[in-house]
C-alpha positions as CSV (number, residue, x, y, z in Angstrom):
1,X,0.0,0.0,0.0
2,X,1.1,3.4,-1.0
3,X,2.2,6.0,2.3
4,X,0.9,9.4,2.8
5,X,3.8,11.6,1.5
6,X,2.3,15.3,1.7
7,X,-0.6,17.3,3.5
8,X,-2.3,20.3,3.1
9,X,-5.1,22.6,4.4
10,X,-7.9,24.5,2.6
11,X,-9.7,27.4,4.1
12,X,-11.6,28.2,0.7
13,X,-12.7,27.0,-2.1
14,X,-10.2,29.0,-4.1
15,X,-7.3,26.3,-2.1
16,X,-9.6,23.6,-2.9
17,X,-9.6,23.4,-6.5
18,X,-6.2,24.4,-6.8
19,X,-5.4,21.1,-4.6
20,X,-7.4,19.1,-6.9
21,X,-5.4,20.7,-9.6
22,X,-2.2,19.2,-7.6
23,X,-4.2,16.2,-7.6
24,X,-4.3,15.6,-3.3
25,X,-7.2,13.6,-1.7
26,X,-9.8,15.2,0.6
27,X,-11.0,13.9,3.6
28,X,-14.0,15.0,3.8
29,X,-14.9,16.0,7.3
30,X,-14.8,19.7,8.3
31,X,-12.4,20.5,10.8
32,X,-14.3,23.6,12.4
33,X,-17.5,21.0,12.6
34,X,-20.3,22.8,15.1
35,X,-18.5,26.3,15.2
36,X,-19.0,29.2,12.6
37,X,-15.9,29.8,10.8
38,X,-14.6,28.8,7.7
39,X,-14.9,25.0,6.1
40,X,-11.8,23.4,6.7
41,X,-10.4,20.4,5.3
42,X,-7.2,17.8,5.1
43,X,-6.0,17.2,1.8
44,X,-3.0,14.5,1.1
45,X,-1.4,12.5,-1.1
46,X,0.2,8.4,-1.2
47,X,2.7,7.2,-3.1
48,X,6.0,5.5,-2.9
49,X,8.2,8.2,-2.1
50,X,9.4,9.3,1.7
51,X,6.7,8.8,4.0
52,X,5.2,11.3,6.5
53,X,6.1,9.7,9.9
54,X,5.0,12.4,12.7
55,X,2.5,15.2,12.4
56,X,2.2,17.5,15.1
57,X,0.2,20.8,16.0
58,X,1.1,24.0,18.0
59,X,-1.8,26.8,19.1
60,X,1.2,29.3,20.4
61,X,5.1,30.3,19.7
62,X,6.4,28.7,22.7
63,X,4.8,25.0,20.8
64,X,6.0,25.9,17.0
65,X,10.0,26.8,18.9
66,X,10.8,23.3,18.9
67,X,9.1,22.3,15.5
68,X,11.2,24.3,13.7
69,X,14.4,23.8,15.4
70,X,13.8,19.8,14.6
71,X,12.8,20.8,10.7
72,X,8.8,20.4,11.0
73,X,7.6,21.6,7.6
74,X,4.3,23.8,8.6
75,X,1.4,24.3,7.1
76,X,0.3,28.1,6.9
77,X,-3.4,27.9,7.3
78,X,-4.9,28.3,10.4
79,X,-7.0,25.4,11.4
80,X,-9.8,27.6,13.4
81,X,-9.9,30.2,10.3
82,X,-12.8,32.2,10.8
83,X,-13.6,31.4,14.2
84,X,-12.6,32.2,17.9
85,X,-11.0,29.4,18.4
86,X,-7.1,29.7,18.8
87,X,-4.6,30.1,15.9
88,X,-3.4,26.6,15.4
89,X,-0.9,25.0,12.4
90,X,-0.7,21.6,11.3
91,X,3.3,20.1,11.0
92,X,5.0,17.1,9.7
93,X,8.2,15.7,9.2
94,X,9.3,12.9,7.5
95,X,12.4,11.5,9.8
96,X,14.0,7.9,9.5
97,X,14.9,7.4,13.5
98,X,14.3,3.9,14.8
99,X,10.8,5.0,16.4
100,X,9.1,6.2,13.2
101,X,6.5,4.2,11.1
102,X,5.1,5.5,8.4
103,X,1.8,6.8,8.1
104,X,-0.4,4.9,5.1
105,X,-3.7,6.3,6.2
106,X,-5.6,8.9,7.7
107,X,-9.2,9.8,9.1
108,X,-11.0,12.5,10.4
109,X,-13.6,11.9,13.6
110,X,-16.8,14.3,15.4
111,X,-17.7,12.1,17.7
112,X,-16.7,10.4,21.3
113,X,-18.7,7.4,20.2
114,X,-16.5,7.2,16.8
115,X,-13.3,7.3,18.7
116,X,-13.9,4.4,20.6
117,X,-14.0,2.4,17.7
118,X,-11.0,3.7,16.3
119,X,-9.2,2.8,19.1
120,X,-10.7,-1.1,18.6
121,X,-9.7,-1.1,15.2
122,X,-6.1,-0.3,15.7
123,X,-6.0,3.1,14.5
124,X,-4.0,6.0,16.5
125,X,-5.3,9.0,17.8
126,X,-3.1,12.6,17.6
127,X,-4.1,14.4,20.9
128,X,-5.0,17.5,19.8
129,X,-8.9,18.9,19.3
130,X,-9.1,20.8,16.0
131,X,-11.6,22.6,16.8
132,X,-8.6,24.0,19.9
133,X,-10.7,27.0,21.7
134,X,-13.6,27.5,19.7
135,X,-16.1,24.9,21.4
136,X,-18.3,23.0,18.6
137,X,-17.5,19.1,18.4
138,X,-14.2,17.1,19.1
139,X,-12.1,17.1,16.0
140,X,-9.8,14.5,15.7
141,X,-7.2,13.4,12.9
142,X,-6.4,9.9,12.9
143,X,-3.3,8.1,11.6
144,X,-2.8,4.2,10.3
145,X,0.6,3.5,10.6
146,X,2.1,0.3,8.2
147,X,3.4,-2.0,11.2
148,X,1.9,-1.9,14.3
149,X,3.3,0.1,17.2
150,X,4.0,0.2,20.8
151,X,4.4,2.9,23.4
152,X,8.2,2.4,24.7
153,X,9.0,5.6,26.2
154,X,7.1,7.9,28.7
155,X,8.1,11.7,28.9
156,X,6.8,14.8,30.4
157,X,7.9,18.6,30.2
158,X,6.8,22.3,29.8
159,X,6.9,24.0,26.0
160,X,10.3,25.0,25.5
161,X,12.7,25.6,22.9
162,X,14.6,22.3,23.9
163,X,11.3,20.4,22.9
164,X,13.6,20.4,19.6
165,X,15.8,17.5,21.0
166,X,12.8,14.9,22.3
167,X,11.4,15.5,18.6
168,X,14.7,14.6,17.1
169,X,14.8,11.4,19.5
170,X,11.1,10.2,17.5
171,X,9.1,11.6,20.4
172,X,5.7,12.6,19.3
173,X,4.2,15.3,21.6
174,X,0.6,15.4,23.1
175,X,-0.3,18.6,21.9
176,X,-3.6,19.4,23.4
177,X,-1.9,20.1,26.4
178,X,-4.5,18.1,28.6
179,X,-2.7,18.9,31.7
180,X,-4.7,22.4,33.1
181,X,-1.3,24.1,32.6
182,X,1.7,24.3,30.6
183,X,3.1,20.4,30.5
184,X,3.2,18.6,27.9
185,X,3.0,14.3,27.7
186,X,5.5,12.7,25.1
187,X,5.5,9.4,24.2
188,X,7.7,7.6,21.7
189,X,6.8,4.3,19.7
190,X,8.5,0.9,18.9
191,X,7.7,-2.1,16.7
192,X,9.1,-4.5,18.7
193,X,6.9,-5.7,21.8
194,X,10.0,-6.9,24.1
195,X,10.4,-3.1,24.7
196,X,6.8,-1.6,25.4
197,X,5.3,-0.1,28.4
198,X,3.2,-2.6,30.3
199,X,1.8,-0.6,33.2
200,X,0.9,2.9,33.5
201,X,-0.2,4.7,36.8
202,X,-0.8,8.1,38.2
203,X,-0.3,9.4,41.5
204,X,-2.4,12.9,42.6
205,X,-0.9,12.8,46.5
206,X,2.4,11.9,48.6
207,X,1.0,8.3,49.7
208,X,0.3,7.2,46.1
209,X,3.7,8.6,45.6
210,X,5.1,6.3,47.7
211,X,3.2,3.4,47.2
212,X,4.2,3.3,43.2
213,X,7.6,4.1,44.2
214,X,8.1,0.8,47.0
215,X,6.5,-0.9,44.2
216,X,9.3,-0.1,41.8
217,X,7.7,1.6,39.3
218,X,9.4,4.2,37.5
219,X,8.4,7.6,37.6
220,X,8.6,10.5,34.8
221,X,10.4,12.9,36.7
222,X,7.9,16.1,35.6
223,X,4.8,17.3,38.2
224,X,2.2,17.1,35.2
225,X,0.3,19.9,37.2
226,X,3.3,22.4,37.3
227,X,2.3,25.9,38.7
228,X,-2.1,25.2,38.1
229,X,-2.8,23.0,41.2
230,X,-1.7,22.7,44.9
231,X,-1.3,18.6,44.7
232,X,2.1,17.6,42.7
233,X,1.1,14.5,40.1
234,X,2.9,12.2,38.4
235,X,3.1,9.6,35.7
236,X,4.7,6.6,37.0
237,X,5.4,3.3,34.3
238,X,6.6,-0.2,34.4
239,X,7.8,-2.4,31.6
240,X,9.0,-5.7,33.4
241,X,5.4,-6.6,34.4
242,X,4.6,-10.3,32.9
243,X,1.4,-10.5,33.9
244,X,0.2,-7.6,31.2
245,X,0.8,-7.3,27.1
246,X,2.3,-4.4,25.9
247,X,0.5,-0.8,25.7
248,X,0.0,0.3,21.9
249,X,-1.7,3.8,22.5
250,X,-1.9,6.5,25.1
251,X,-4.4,9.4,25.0
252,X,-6.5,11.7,27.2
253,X,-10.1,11.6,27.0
254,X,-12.8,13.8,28.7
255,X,-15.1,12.5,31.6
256,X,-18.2,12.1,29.3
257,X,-16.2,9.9,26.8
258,X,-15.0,7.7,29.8
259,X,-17.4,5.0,29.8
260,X,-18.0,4.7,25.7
261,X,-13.9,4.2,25.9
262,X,-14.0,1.8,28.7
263,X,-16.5,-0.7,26.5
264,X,-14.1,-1.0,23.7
265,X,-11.6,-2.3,26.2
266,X,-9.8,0.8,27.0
267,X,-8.0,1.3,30.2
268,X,-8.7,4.3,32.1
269,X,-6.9,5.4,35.0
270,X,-9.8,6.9,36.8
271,X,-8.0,10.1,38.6
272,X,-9.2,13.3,37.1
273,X,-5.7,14.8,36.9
274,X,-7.2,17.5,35.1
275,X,-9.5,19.7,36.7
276,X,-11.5,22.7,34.9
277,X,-13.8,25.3,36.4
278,X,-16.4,22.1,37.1
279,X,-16.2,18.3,37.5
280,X,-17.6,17.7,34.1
281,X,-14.2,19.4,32.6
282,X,-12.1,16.9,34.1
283,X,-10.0,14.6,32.0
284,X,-8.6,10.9,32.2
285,X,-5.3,9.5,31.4
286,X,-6.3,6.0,29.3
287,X,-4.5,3.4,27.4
288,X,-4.9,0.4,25.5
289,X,-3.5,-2.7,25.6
290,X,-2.3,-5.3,22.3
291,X,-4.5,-8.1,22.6
């Protein structure tokens, strides 16, 4: 099967029939779905040339730093154009490191119950809402990679302009920046099972803290809430655990998608380490498992 080997975005119908000209494929799902603002689609093309391994998204300056010190290639067409939702870029790279796959499909989702299924069906989901800031429904882009992957490495750090070296290690970033402040989760993928992820935990206070920790899990040395909440919390991972098969995706879900998650088989740890201005807003950390 042919890869995906170049993106774009159109905000008009002027950029759409000049991409059909340049003979891309549309996927035809609006990325500003349930907000006023422009119509916004994905446009790509497949073939046999370099593949597009890691796409990304940024909504500020501090986000594109590290993209373009690790040679991103952005998109210029804002992805909320026309609405109030932040200004937000699509970015890709095609890199060769030995934690990129690449990419052979792509799809476009609107709905938590849509998701789920994705998830069953293998497929992985970039954390990032396109419709960032300007309310209407949960846009997501979805990528098919050719060989499936597993999560081998857990990270966690503020926006910087360092984030240039974990991108040039193969980490992909989370970008919707799920954690109430300015911290980031990274995660980086492997195709060889032997050295995946088993277990993942969270700890919200000091005695979970120290119960992972006798336990001998490992911990990601970053407080996820940094400078938004009083209670320090931390990822914590284990990769030696027999008893479990490796963890193929890792993404961040709101409360009202929990259960429709959790029916597909989805893990979810259920600490809402996210916290907005009412429990609805909170957020869960949730994984999946190969069968």
């Amino acid at each position: 099967m042919s890869n995906i080997i170049d993106l774009a975005v159109s905000v008009n119908k002027s950029d759409e029939n000049g991409l059909r000209a340049e003979h891309f494929k549309k996927i035809d799902v609006n990325l500003n779905e349930g907000v006023q603002g422009n119509a916004i689609y994905l446009w790509y093309k497949t073939g046999d040339c370099a593949a597009i391994t890691r796409i990304q998204f940024s909504f500020n300056k501090e986000m594109a730093k590290g993209l373009i010190s690790a040679g991103f290639h952005k998109i210029d067409k804002n992805l909320n154009s026309g609405s109030r939702g932040d200004e937000s870029y699509l970015w890709y790279k095609k890199d060769t490191t030995d934690y990129d796959v690449p990419i052979q499909k792509l799809d476009v989702t609107t709905e938590w119950s849509d998701e789920a299924q994705k998830f069953k069906n293998g497929w992985e989901k970039l954390a990032f809402d396109l419709n960032h800031g300007a309310g209407g429904k949960p846009v997501y882009l979805w990528v098919e990679r050719v060989k499936p992957t597993y999560i081998c490495d857990i990270d966690a750090r503020p926006a910087s302009n360092v984030d240039g070296d974990l991108f040039n290690k193969g980490y992909i970033r989370m970008d919707e920046n799920n954690t109430g402040g300015k911290v980031f989760i990274w995660y980086r993928q492997t195709t060889d099972p032997k050295l995946a992820i088993k277990v993942l935990e969270l700890s919200v206070n000091k005695d979970e803290y120290d119960n992972y920790q006798n336990q001998d899990y490992k911990p990601v040395a970053q407080d996820l809430q940094e400078g938004s909440q009083p209670n320090e919390v931390f990822l914590w991972y284990k990769k030696d655990d027999c008893s479990k098969s490796p963890i193929k995706i890792i993404t961040v879900i709101s409360k009202s998608a929990k259960e429709l998650y959790q029916n597909v088989g989805m893990d979810v740890i259920e600490k809402p380490f996210i916290r907005g201005s009412c429990a609805c807003d909170s957020s869960y950390l949730c994984f999946l498992h190969s069968e």
